[in-house]
N, C-alpha and C positions, 0 to 999 in steps of 0.2 A: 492444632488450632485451625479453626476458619473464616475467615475472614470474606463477607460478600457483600458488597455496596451495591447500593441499586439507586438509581437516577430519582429524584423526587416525583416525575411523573411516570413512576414503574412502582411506586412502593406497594400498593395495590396487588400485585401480580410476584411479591416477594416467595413468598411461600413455594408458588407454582414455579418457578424459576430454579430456587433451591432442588426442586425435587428433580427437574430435569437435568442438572446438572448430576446430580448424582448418579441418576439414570442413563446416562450419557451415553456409556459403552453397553450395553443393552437394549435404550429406545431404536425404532426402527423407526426413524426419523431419516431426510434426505442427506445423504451422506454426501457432501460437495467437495471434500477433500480428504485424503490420507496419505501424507508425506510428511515429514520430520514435524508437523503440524496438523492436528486433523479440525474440520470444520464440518458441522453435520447442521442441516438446519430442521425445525422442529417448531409447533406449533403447540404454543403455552395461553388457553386459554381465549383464544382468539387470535394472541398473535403471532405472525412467525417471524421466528430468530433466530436467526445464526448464533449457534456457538464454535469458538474456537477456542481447541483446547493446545496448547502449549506444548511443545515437547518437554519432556521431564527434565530438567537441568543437571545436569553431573554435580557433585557434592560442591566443587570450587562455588561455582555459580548461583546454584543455592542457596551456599550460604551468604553470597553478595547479593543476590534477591532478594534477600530476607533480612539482613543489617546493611547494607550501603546503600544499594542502589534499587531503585522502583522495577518492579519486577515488567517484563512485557504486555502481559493483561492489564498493570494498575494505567501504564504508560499510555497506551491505546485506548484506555477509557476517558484519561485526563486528554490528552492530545485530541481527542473526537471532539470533547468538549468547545476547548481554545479553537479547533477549525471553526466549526459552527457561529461563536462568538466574533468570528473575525468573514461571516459571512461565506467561510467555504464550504461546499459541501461535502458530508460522507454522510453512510450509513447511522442512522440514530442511535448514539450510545445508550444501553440499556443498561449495563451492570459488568461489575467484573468480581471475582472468586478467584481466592489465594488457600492452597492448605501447606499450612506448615508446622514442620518438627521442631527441636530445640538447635539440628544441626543449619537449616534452612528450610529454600521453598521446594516442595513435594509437586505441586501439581497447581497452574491455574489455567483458568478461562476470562474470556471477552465477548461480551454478547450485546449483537447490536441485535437492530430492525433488520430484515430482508428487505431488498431492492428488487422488483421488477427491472431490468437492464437489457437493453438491445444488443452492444458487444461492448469487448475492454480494445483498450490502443493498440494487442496484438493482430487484431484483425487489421486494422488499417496499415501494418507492415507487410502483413503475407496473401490478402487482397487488392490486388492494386484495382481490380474493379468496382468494388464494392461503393454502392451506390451514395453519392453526394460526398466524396472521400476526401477533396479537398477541402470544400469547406467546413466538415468535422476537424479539417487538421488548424486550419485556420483558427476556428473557434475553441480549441484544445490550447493551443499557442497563447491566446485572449486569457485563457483559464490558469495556463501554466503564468503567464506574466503580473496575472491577479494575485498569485501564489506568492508570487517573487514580491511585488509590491507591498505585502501583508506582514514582508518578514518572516516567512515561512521558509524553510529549508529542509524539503521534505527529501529525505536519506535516500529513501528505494522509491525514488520516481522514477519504474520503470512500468514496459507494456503491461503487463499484468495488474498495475497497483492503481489504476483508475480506469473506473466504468463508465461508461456511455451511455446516458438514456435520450431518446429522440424525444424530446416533449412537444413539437408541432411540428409542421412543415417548415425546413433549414433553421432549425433549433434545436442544440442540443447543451444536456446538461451534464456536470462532470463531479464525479463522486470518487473521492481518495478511499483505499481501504487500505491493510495491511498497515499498520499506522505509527508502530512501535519508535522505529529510527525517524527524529525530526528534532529539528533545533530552532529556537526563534530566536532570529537572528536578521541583521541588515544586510542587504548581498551588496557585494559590488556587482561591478558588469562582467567581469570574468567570472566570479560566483555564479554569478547565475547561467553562464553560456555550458560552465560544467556543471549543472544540475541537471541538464538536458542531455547529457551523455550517454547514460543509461536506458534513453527509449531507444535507441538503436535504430535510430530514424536512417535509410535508404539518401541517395545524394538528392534527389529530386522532391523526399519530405523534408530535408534540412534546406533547402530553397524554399520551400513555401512558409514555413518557420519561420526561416531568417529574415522572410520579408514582412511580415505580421508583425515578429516581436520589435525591428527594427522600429518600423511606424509607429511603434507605442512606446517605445523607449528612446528614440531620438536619435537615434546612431543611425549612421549610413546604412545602408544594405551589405554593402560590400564588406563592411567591417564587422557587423556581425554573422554576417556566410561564415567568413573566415575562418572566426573563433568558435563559432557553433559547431563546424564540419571539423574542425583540428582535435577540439574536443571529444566529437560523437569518433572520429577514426584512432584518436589514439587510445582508448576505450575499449572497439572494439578490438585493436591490435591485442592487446591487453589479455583479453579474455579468450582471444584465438589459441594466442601462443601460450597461454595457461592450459586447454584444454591440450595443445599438441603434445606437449612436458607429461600431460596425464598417458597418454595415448603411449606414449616411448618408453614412459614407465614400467604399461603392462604388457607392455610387448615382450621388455627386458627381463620383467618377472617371470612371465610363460618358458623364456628361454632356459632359466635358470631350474 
């Protein structure tokens, strides 16, 4: 069975969508990703779209894709939606595509708009020179706390998961992708200091942070450094001593 919604102002371009999906693994379309997720983008008609196709789900999950739970594609189309409505920005949701058997889900996609985009938040970690760097982080901070205020609790706010476009001179604008994991929800203050853990912000970007979002949130400096930086380190601690554990692993494997 297939299942493919298309945005009311896409219905138009339904057809042509369907067929590119099918063509998927054949068009020579720009291919922008292939890891546990591939995303290729491709011009249907005039426009160009990202698709992103899914990894195939193991049976368990499948079959919760398919009777419990919204599968990744429906979620990210829905979610694209709710951002937009609450004034945030991402990539325009165009459509999403589900195939499924009697056991579960087979195979889906999520197809926005393409973005022109100058860089994603990783640059701004591994550039420290990178031109007007502060106040992207500043106005990133403005964007993150937008977020916060909206009752948005976006899962994987991490470097990769929001783009960057410079729309004038010390103007920029900020686009969520990746969109699946997100809950609306009210944060508290600690909520929200760990929702920032994940960009893996540097001690001298969780000071420029901590001072932005403080101003806009009404807490001291001091008191949101604090929790900001305990946060972003015990995170990264985290994820060190996960990879170390991986590494002794295969060491101990090779020996054997």
């Amino acid at each position: 069975m297939k299942n493919l919604i298309i945005h009311s102002d896409f219905q138009d371009k339904k057809a042509a969508i369907e067929n590119a999906i099918m063509s998927f693994e054949t068009d020579h379309g720009n291919l922008l990703k292939s890891d546990r997720n591939s995303i290729k983008s491709m011009e249907v008609e005039g426009l160009n779209l990202n698709f992103k196709k899914f990894k195939t789900p193991h049976l368990f999950n499948g079959f919760i894709y398919k009777y419990i739970r919204p599968s990744k594609a429906k979620r990210s189309y829905e979610y694209a939606n709710v951002l937009l409505q609450k004034s945030i920005q991402t990539p325009t949701p165009v459509a999403y595509f589900e195939a499924t058997n009697f056991f579960g889900l087979k195979e889906s996609y999520y197809i926005s708009l393409q973005i022109d985009y100058d860089l994603d938040f990783r640059v701004l970690i591994h550039d420290l020179n990178y031109p007007n760097r502060d106040e992207i982080l500043k106005q990133f901070t403005i964007f993150t706390f937008s977020l916060h205020e909206a009752g948005i609790n976006f899962l994987d706010h991490s470097p990769g998961n929001t783009l960057i476009v410079k729309a004038k001179e010390n103007q920029y604008e900020f686009y969520l992708i990746d969109l699946n994991r997100m809950r609306f929800e009210t944060l508290n203050f600690n909520q929200r200091m760990h929702n920032i853990r994940r960009l893996w912000p540097s001690k001298y970007m969780v000071k420029i942070m901590a001072k932005t979002y403080a101003s806009l949130v009404g807490k001291s400096f001091e008191d949101t450094h604090a929790i900001m930086l305990k946060h972003s380190r015990d995170f990264q601690k985290k994820v060190n001593s996960k990879k170390l554990r991986k590494r002794r692993q295969k060491l101990q494997f090779k020996k054997v």
